[in-house]
VEXDREN-2710 file (C-alpha; in Angstrom, 1 decimal):
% VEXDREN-2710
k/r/px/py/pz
1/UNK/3.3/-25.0/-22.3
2/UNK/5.4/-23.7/-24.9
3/UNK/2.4/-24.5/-27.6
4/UNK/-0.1/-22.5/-25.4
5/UNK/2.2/-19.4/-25.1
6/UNK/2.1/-19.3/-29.0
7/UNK/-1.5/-19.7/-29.7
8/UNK/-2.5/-16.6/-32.1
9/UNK/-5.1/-15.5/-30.0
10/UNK/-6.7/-12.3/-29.4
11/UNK/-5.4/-10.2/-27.5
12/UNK/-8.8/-10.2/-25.4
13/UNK/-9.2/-13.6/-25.0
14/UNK/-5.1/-13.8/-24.0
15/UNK/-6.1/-11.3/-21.2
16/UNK/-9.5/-13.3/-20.5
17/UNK/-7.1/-16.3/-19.7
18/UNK/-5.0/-14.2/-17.7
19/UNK/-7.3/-12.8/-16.0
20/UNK/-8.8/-15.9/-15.1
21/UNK/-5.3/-17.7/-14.4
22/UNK/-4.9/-15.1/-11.9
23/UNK/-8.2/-15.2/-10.4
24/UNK/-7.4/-19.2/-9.9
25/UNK/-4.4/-18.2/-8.3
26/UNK/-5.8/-15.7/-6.1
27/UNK/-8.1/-18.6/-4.9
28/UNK/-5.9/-21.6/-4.6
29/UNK/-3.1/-18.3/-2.1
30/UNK/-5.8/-17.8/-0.2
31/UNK/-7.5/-21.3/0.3
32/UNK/-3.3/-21.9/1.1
33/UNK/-3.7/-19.4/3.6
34/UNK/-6.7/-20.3/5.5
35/UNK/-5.5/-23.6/5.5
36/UNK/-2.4/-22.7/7.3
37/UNK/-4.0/-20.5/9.7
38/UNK/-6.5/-23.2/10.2
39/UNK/-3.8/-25.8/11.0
40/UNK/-2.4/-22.9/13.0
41/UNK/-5.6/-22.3/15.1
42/UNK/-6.0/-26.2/16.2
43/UNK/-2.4/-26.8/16.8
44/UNK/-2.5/-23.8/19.2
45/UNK/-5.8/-25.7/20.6
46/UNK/-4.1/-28.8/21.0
47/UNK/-0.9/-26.9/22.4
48/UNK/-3.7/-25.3/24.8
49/UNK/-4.9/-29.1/25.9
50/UNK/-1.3/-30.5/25.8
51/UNK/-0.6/-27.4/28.7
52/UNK/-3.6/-28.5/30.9
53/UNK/-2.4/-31.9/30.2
54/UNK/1.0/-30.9/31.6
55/UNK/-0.6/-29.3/34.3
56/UNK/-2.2/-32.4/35.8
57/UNK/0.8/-34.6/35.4
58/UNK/2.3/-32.1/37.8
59/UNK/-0.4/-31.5/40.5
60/UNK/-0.7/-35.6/40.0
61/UNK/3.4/-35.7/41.4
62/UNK/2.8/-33.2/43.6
63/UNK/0.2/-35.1/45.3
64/UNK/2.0/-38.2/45.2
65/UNK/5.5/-36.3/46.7
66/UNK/2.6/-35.9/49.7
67/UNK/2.5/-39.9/50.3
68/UNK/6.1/-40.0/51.6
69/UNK/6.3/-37.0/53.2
70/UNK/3.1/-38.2/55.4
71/UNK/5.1/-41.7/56.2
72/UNK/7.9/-39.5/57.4
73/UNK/5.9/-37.0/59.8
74/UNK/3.6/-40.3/60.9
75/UNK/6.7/-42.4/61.5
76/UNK/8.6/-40.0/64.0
77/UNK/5.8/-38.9/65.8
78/UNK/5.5/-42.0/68.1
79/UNK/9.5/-41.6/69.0
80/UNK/9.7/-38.1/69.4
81/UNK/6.2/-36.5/70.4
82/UNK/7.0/-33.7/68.0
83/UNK/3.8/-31.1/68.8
84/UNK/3.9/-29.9/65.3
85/UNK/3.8/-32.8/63.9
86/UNK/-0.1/-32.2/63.8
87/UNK/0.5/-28.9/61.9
88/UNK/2.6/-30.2/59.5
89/UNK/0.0/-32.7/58.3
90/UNK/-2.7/-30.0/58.1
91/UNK/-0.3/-28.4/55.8
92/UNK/0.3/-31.6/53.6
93/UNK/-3.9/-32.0/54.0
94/UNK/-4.4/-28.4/52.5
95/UNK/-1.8/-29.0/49.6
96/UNK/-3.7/-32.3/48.6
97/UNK/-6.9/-30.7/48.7
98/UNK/-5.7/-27.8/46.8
99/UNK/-3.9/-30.3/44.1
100/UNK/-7.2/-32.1/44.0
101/UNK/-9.7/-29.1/43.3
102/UNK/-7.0/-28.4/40.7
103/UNK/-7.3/-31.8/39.1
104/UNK/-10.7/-32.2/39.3
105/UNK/-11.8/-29.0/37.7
106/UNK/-9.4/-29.9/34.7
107/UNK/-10.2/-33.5/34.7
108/UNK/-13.0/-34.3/31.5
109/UNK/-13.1/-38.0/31.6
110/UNK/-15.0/-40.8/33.6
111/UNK/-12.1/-42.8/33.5
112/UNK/-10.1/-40.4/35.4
113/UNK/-12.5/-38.5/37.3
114/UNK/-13.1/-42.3/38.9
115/UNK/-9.5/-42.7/39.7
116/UNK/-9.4/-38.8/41.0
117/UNK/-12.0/-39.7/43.5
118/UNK/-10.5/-42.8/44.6
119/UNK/-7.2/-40.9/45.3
120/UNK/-9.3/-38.5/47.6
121/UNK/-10.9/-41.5/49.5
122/UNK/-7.9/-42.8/50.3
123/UNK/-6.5/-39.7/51.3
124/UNK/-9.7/-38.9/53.3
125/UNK/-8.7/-42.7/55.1
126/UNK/-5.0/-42.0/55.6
127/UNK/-6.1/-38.4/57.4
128/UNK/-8.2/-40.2/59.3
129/UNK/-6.1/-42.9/60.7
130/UNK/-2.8/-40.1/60.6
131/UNK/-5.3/-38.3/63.1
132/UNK/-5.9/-40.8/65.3
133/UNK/-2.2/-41.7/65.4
134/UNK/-0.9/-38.0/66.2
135/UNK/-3.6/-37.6/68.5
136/UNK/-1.9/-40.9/71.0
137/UNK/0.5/-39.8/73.4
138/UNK/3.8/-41.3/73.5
139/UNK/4.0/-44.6/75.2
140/UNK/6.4/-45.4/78.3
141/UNK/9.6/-46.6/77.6
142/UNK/9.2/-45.5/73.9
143/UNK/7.6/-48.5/74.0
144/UNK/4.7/-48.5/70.6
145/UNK/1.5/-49.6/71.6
146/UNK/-0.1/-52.0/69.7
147/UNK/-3.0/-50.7/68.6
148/UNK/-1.2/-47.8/67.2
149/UNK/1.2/-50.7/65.4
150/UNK/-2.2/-52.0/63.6
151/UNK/-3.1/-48.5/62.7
152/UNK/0.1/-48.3/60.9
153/UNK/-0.4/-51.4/59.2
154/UNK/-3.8/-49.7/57.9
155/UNK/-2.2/-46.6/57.3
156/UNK/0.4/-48.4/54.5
157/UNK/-2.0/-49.9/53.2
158/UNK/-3.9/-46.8/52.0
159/UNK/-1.1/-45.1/51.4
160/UNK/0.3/-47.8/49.1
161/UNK/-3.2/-48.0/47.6
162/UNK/-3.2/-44.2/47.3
163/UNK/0.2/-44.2/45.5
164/UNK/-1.1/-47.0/43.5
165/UNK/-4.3/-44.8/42.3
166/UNK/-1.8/-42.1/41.7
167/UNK/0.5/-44.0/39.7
168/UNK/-2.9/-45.0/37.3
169/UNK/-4.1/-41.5/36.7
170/UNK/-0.9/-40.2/35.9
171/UNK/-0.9/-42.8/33.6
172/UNK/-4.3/-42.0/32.2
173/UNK/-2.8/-38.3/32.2
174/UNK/0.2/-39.5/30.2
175/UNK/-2.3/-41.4/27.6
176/UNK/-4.1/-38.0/26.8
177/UNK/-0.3/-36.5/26.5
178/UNK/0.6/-38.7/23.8
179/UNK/-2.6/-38.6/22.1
180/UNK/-3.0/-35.5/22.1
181/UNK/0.4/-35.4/19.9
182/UNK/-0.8/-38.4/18.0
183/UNK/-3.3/-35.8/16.7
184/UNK/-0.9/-33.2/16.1
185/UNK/1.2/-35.5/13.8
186/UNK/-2.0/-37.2/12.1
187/UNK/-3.2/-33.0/11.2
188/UNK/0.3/-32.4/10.1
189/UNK/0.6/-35.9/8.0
190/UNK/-2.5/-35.0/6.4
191/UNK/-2.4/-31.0/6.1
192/UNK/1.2/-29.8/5.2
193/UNK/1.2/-31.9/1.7
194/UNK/-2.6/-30.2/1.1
195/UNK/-0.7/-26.7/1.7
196/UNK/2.4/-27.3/-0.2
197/UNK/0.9/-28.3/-3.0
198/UNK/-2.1/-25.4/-3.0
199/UNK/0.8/-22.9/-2.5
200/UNK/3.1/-24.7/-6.1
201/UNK/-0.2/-24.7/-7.7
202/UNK/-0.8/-21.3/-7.5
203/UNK/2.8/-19.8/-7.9
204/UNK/2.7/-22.5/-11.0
205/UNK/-0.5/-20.7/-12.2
206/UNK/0.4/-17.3/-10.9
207/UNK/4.2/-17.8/-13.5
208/UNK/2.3/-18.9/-16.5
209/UNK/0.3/-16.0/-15.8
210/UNK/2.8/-13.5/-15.6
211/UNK/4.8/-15.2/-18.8
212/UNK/1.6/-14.4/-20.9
213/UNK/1.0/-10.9/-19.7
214/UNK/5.1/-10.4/-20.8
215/UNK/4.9/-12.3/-23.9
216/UNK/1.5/-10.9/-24.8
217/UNK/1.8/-7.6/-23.5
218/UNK/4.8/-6.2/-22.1
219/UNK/6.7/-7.2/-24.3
220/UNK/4.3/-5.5/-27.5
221/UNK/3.9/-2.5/-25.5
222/UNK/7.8/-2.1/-25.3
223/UNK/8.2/-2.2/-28.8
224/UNK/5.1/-0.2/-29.4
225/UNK/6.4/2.2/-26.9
226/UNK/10.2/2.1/-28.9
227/UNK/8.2/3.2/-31.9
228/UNK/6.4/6.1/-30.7
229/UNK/9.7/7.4/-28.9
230/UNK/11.0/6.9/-32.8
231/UNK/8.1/8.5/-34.2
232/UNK/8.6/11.5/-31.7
233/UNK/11.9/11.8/-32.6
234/UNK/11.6/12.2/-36.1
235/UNK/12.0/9.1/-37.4
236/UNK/9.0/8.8/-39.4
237/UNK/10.6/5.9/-41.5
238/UNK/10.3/3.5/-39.2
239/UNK/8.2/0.4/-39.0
240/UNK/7.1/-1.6/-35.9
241/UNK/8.2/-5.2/-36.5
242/UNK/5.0/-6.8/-35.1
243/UNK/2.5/-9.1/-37.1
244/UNK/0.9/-10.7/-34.3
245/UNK/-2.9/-11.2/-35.6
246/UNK/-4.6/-9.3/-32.7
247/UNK/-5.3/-6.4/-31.2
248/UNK/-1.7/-4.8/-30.9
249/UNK/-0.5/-6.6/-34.3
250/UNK/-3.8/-4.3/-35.4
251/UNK/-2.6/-1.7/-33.5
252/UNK/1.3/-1.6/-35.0
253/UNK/-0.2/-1.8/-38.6
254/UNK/-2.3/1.3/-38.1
255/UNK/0.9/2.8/-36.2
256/UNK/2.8/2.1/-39.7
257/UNK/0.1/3.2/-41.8
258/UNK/0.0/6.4/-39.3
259/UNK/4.0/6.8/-39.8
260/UNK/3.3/6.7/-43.5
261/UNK/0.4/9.6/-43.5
262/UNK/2.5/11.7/-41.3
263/UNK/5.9/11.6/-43.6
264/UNK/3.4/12.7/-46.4
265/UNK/1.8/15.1/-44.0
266/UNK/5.4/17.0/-42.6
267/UNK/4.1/20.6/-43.5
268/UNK/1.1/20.1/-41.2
269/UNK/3.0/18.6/-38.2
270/UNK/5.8/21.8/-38.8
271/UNK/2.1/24.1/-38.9
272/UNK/1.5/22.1/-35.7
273/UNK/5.3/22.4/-34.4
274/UNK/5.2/26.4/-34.3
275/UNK/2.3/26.6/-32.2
276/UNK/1.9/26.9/-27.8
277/UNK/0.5/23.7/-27.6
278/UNK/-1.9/25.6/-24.5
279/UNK/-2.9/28.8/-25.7
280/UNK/-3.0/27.4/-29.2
281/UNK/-0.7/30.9/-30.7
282/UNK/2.5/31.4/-31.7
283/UNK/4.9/29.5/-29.6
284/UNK/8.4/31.6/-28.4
285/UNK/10.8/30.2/-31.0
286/UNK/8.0/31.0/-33.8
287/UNK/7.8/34.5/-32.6
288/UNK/11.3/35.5/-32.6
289/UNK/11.1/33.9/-35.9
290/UNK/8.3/36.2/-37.2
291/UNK/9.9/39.9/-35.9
292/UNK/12.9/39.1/-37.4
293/UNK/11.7/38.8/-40.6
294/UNK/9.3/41.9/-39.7
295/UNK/12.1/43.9/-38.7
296/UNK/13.7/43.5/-41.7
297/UNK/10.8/43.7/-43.9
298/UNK/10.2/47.5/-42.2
299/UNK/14.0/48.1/-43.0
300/UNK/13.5/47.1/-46.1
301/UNK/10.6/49.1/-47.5
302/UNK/11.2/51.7/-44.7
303/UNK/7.7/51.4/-42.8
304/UNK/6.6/51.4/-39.2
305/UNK/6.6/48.1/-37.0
306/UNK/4.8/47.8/-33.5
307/UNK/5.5/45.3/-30.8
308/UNK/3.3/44.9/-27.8
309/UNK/4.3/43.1/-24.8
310/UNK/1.2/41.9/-22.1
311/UNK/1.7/40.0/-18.8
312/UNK/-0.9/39.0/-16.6
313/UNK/-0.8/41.2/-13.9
314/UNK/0.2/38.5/-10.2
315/UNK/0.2/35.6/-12.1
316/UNK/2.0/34.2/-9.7
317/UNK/-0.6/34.9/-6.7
318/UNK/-3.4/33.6/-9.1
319/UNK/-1.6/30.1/-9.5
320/UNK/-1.1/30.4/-5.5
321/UNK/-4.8/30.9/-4.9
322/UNK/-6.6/29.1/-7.7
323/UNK/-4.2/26.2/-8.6
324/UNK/-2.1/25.8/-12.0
325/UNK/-5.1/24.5/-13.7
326/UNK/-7.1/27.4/-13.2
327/UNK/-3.8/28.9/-14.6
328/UNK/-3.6/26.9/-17.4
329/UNK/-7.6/28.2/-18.2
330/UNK/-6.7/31.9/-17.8
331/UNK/-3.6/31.3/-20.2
332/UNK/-6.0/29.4/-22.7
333/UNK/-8.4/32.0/-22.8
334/UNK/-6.0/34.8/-23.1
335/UNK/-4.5/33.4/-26.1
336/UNK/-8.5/32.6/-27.5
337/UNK/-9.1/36.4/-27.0
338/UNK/-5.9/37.3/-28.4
339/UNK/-6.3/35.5/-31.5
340/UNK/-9.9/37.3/-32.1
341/UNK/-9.0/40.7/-30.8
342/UNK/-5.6/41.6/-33.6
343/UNK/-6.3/42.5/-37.4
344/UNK/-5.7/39.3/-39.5
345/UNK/-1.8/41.2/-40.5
346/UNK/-1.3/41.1/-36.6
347/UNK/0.7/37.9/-35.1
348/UNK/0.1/36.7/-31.5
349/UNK/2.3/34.7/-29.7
350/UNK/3.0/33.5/-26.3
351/UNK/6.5/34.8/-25.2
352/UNK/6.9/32.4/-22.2
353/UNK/5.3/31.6/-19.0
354/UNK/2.0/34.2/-18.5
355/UNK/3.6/36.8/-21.2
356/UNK/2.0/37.6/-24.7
357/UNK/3.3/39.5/-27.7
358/UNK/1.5/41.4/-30.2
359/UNK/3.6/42.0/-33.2
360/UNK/2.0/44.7/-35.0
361/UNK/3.5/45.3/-39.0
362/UNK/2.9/49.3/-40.4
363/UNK/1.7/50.1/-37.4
364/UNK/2.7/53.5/-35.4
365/UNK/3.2/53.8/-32.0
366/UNK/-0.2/55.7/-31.5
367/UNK/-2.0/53.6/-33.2
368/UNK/-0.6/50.5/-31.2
369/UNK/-1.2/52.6/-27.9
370/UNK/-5.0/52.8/-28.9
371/UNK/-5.1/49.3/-29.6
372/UNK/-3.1/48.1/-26.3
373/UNK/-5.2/50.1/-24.2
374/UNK/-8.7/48.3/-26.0
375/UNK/-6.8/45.4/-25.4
376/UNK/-6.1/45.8/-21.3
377/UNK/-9.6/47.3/-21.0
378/UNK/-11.3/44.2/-22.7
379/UNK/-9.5/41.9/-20.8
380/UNK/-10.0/43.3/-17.2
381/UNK/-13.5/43.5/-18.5
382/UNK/-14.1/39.9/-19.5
383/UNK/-14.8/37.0/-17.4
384/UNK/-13.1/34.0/-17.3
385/UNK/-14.6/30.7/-16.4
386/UNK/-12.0/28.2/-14.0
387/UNK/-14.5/26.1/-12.3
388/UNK/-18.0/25.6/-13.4
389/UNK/-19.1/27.8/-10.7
390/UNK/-16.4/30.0/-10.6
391/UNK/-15.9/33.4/-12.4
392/UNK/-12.6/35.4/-12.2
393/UNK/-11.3/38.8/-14.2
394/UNK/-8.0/39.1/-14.3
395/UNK/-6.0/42.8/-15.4
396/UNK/-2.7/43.0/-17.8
397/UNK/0.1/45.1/-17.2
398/UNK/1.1/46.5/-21.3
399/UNK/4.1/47.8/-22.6
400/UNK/4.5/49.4/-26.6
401/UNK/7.7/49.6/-28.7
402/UNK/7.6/50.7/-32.4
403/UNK/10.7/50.4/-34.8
404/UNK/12.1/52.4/-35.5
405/UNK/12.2/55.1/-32.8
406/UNK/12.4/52.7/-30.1
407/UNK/15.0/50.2/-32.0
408/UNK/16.6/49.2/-35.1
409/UNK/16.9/45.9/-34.3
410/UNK/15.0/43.2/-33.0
411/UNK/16.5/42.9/-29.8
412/UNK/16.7/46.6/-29.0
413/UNK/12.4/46.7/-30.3
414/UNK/11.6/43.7/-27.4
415/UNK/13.8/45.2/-24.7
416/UNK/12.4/48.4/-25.1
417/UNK/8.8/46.6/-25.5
418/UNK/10.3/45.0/-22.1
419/UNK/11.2/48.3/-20.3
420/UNK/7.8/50.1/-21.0
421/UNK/6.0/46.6/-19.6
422/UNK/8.2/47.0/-16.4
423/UNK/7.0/50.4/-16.4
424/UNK/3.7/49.6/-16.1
425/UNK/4.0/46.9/-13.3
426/UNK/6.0/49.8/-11.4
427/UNK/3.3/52.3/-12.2
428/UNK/0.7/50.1/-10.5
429/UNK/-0.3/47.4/-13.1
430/UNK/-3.4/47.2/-15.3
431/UNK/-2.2/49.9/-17.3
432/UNK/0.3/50.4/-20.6
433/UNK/3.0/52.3/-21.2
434/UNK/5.0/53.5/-24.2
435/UNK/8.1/54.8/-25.1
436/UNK/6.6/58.6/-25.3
437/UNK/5.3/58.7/-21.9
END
């Protein structure tokens, strides 16, 4: 076991075995499975033929509790002349036939059907002579007459041969009873080892299985997955301490040689770093980055600095109606056309959420006007693809601050950027405002 688990392998054929381990014990469950519920099925059958068995032990008794309560009703009649004596025994005549429609329709065998029958002829005798008796008036003197004396001697006689036929069918009855639980311990002698070992087999199969997959993959991906969280924080030094010779021992080396580029490649991932990763512009912290060191570059060399400020006009509404990944497209293309529509001294960024910034260096506040309003016009203009059968336009609310009429500072240039963008929602959207107006 341990030799198998350290086989260099692949990693597709380690995932071949697994696959196929599982498939095995997949198999060998549900073979498990069926073979319980087939065990179940005829042991509910034979619990089915062990109830009719049951059934006709007890209509057998009841028909053979009939024998004495005949002697009784036959015996008193002579000394007491009981009139319902005769309606008793048609009661005790009905109850046997009923008992013996009962056993015959359950009764499968020659063996006992013969006995059945044989029952009924000697019941069909002992009415007969029980008729004849009942139907003799009572002799003087309580005196018993003696042909009514021989008809009793006849009448034990069947009934003793009755009781007899009784006595061998509920044997016979008794027979099918025990073999019938004979069976049951034969299919359980034979069956329950079958399942027990199926199910082993397969949770046997089914651990080795799952002891591959966390030695060969779990287990690789973890540390694989400890390295990228490295890698992500920075850590560009480290190496992933796997030299397995397969597909992941492939994969860490080109991880390391990766971690190797990248520490010679920093200035490209801090390029990369400063950038919306959506609309592909200036990310937030890049932007308050860049005015700042416009601000005081316009100090500086006393010269005119611009800052626009564009929201999509209900944003919010779009997202509502559309979904966030149409969203996501508008933002995207907003921040292609922005790219494309500023001089190459301009710098766009995204300022957060569905807001843009335009930060325009020697640029007066008329000039910046004109260029907003170009701006808002093109954009309400252009159509914007968010399904590939669905075209939308969309309208931006603009608002213009130039330094240093509308601040000195950096913070007082975007709020006032800020108030003239509020402006313009308030004035009805799709418009822009500046400080002058």
């Amino acid at each position: 076991m341990k030799r198998l688990l350290q086989i260099n392998l692949s990693l597709h054929n380690k995932l071949l075995i697994i696959t196929w381990l599982m498939v095995i014990y997949q198999l060998l469950l549900l073979c498990g499975i069926g073979s319980f519920i087939a065990v179940v099925y005829i042991k509910s059958d034979f619990d089915q033929q062990n109830k009719a068995v049951i059934h006709k032990s007890q209509l057998v008794l009841n028909m053979k509790s009939l024998v004495p309560t005949t002697i009784d009703i036959t015996d008193s009649y002579p000394v007491t002349s009981d009139m319902d004596a005769q309606v008793d025994f048609n009661a005790l005549n009905k109850e046997f036939n009923i008992a013996y429609a009962g056993l015959y329709a359950l009764t499968g065998s020659e063996e006992e059907r013969s006995e059945l029958e044989s029952a009924f002829e000697e019941w069909n005798q002992v009415k007969s002579i029980r008729t004849a008796i009942l139907d003799q008036q009572k002799s003087q003197h309580n005196m018993v007459d003696p042909e009514i004396a021989r008809q009793y001697v006849t009448l034990n006689g069947h009934l003793l041969k009755l009781e007899n036929t009784l006595d061998r069918l509920y044997d016979l009855v008794l027979d099918d009873s025990n073999r019938i639980t004979e069976h049951v311990r034969e299919l359980d002698a034979r069956t329950i080892p079958v399942i027990l070992l199926l199910f082993i087999t397969s949770l046997a199969i089914n651990t080795i299985a799952i002891i591959l997959i966390i030695r060969s993959v779990i287990i690789p991906t973890h540390v694989l997955a400890q390295a990228a969280h490295n890698y992500a924080q920075g850590s560009l030094s480290y190496r992933i301490p796997l030299d397995a010779k397969n597909e992941i021992g492939e994969l860490a080396r080109t991880f390391n040689d990766m971690a190797e580029k990248l520490e010679s490649s920093y200035a490209s991932l801090k390029e990369m770093a400063i950038h919306d990763g959506l609309t592909g512009i200036l990310n937030h912290q890049e932007f308050h980055k860049r005015l700042t060191s416009e601000v005081k570059r316009a100090a500086r060399y006393k010269r005119t600095l611009s800052l626009i400020m564009l929201d999509i006009d209900l944003f919010k509404n779009f997202n509502d109606t559309y979904g966030h990944q149409a969203g996501d497209s508008v933002l995207k293309e907003m921040g292609r056309y922005l790219k494309n529509a500023i001089r190459s001294s301009d710098i766009a960024a995204r300022y957060g959420g569905e807001e843009f910034a335009v930060i325009m260096p020697e640029t007066p506040a008329e000039t910046a006007f004109i260029t907003a309003r170009r701006i808002g016009a093109e954009i309400a203009r252009l159509p914007i693809s968010v399904d590939k059968d669905m075209l939308i336009h969309i309208t931006m609310s603009i608002g213009v601050a130039t330094y240093p009429q509308d601040g000195a500072t950096k913070e007082e240039l975007i709020a006032a950027a800020d108030r003239m963008l509020y402006k313009a929602k308030q004035s009805g959207r799709n418009r822009v405002c500046k400080s002058s107006d």
